[in-house]
N, C-alpha and C positions, 0 to 999 in steps of 0.2 A: 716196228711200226706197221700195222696194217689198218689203218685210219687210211679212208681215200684222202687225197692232196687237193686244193680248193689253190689257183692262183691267181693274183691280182696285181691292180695295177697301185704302187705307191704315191700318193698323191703328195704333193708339196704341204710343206706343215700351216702354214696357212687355209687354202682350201680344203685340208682336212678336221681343222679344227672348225668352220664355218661346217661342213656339211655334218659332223657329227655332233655340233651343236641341236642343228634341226633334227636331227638324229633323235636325238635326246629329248627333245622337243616336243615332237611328233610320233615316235614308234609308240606301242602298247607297254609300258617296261616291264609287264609280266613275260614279254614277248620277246625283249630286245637286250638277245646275248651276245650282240657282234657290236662292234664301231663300226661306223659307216666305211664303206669302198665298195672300189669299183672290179667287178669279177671278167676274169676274163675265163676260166675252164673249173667246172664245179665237182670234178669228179676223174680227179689222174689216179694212175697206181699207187699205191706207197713204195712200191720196192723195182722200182724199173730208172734204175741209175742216168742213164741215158736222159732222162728227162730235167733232172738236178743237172747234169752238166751240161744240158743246150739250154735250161734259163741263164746260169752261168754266161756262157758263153756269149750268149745275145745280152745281158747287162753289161760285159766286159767289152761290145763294142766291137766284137772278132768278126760279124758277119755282117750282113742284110737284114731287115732294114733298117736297122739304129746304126749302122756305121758311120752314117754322115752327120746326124742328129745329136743336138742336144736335148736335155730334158723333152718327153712329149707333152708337145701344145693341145693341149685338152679343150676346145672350146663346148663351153657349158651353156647349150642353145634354147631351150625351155625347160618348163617344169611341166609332166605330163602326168596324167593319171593311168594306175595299172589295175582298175577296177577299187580294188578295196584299198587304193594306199594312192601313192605317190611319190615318182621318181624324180629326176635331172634327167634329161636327155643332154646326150657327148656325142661329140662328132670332132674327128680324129681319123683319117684320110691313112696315116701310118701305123695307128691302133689297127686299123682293120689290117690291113698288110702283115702287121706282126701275127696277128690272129689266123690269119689263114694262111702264114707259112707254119705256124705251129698245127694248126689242125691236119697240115699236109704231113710232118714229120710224124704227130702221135697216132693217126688213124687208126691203128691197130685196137689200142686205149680207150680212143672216147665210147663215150656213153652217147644217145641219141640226143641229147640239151646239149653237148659239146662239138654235136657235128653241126649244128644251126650254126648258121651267119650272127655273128656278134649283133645285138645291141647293148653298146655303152650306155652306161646308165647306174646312178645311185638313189638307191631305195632312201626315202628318208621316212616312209612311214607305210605299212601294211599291217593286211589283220586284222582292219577295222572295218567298219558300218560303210556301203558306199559314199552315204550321206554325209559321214563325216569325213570319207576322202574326199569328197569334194567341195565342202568348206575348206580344208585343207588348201587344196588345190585352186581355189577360188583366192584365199588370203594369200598364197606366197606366189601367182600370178600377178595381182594387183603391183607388189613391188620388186618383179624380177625384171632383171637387165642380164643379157647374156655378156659373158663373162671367159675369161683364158687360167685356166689352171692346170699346173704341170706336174705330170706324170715322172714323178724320181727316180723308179727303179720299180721290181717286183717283188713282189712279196709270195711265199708259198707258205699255207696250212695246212693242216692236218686237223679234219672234222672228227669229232668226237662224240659228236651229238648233240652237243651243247654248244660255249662257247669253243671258238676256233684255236686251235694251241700251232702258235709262230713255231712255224721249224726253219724258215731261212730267210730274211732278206736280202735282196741282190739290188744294191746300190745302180743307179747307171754311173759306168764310169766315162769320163772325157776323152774323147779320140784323142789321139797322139799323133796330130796330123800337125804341118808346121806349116807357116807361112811364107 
């Protein structure tokens, strides 16, 4: 494999099926070879082992900061325009935390887009006219209400150019803490 590695956050089957409806909806489909998610690093090694076993590790709950945590609470706070499209802004206090103890382990790795500070966020439509992101953006303000969806575990790919080819899901597993 030397496809770079794309990881993301596993959204709950519900609020995945909602955002890549709009997905579907809104993107250009000459354009739109992914399902909707949420990215957290767009550009890891393929062959630096060390990285598959600390997603591991951090789904299995062995560390900081998802030790104490179940599913992340994802609050989904507006709908924002990103010039030609339109995302979700997410806001996630313990997303950021995961994110930048991971930017602290892979430094060596990142690309300069993966040494940035996170914004959480799902593209539901880019590639188009401003004009029409912002009808866009005009119609799914009118009836948004912000919202809690949960983050299940991560997900890593493997870019190819095209669509994303799944090389591993990492379920979150439940603490084994007792009462």
């Amino acid at each position: 494999m030397n496809a770079p590695l794309i990881l993301t956050v596993t959204l709950d089957d519900q609020s995945f099926a909602y955002f890549n409806q709009l997905r579907k909806q809104y993107f250009p489909p000459e354009r739109n070879f992914l399902y909707a998610h949420l990215t957290l690093f767009h550009h890891l090694p393929p062959n630096e082992s060390s990285i598959l076993e600390e997603i591991d590790s951090l789904a299995n709950k062995q560390e900081e900061p998802l030790s104490q945590e179940e599913p992340l609470s994802l609050e989904i706070t507006d709908v924002v325009s990103i010039g030609k499209g339109v995302a979700f802004k997410i806001e996630c206090p313990l997303l950021q935390k995961l994110h930048l103890l991971l930017q602290k382990k892979w430094q060596p790795w990142l690309t300069p887009q993966d040494k940035q500070k996170l914004w959480p966020h799902i593209t539901i439509q880019n590639k188009v006219s401003p004009g029409i992101a912002r009808q866009t953006l005009l119609q799914l303000k009118e009836r948004f209400e912000s919202f809690i969806a949960s983050g299940i575990g991560l997900s890593l790919y493997s870019y190819e150019g095209g669509p994303w080819q799944l090389v591993q899901h990492f379920p979150f597993q439940q603490s084994a803490t007792t009462a």
